[in-house]
N, C-alpha and C positions, 0 to 999 in steps of 0.2 A: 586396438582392442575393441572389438564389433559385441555387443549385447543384444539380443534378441529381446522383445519386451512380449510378442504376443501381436494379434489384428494389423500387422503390415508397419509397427513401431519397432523403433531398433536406438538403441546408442551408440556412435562410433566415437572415436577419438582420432581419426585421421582430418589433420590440416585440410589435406587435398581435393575431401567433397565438401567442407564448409561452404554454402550457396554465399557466398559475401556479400552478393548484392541484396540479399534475404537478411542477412543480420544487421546491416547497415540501416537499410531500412527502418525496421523494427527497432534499433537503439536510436535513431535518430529523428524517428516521427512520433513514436511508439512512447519510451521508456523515459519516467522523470530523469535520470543519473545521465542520459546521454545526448538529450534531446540536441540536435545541433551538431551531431558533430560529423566533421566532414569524412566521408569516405577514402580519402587518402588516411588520416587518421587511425580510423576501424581496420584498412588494411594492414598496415603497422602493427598496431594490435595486437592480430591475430599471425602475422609474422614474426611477430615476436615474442609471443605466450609461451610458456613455455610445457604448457598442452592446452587442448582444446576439448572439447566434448561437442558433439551436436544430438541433437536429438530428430527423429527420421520417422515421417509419414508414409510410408511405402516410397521411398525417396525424396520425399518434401523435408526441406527442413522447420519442424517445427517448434523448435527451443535448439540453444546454446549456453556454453559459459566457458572460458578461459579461468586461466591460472598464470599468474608469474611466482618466479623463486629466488631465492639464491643457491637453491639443493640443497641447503645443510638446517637452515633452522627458521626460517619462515615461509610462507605461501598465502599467496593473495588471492581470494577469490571474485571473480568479477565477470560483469557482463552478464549476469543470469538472468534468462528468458522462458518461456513458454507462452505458444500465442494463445490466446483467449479463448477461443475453441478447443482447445488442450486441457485446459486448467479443471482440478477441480479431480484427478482421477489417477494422484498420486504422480505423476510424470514428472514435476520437478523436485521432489524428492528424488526418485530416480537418476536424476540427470545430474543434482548438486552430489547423490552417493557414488553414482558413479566416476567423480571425478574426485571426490575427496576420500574417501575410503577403497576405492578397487584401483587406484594406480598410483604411480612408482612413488607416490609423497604422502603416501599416508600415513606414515610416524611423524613429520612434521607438524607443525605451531602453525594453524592457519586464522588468517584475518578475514574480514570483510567489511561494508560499511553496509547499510541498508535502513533503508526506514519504513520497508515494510515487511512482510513475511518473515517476522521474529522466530513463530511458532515451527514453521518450516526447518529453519537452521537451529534452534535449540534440540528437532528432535536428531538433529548430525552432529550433539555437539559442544554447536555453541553456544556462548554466554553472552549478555553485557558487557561490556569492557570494563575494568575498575578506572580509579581514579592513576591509572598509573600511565593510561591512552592521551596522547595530545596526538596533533597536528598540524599542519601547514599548508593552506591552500597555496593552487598555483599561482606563481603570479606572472603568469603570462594571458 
């Protein structure tokens, strides 16, 4: 599902042009949540999301986000990006609506974790968790 944004920017939801080596990067030099993490890892990932969104410079990729599911009653949002020179001109709203609101899971209960850009996802949405959220880090 390809989006036209306008100035040579577009959204796609095709695996196949995700630049890997470009989201890798940026999660892993770039992003509090992923800093480190290896490139086999991020390939995983993104082979096993169960979509993807990039967001598109005149074919640069300039932002991402995956999603996992179980298809019936929750979806994870994760890995959201937009590189610094992007920011600031509505794009990752763009990119987080277009993956949570224009495809095949948007009746579903979606999560995330984030500890910054509240204001972003409240206006898609979401809320603070109540007291009814726990978790469990890895322990690997």
């Amino acid at each position: 599902m390809k989006r036209e944004l306008g100035d040579g920017l577009e959204l796609d939801d095709d695996k196949a042009r995700i630049d890997r080596a470009e989201v890798h990067r940026f999660l892993s030099e770039e992003s509090y949540w992923a800093k480190g993490r290896p490139r086999e890892t991020q390939d995983r990932l993104i082979d096993e999301a169960s979509r993807v969104v990039g967001l598109y410079d005149d074919g640069r990729q300039v932002g991402f986000c995956r999603a996992f599911t179980d298809g019936v009653a929750v979806v994870y949002l994760a890995d959201v990006y937009v590189l610094s020179d992007y920011r600031g001109r509505g794009l990752g709203e763009a990119l987080v609506r277009q993956m949570v609101d224009d495809g095949p899971y948007a009746g579903i209960k979606w999560l995330l974790h984030t500890t910054d850009m509240h204001a972003l996802y409240r206006k898609l949405g979401f809320a603070e968790p109540s007291q009814k959220v726990m978790e469990r880090d890895s322990i690997r």
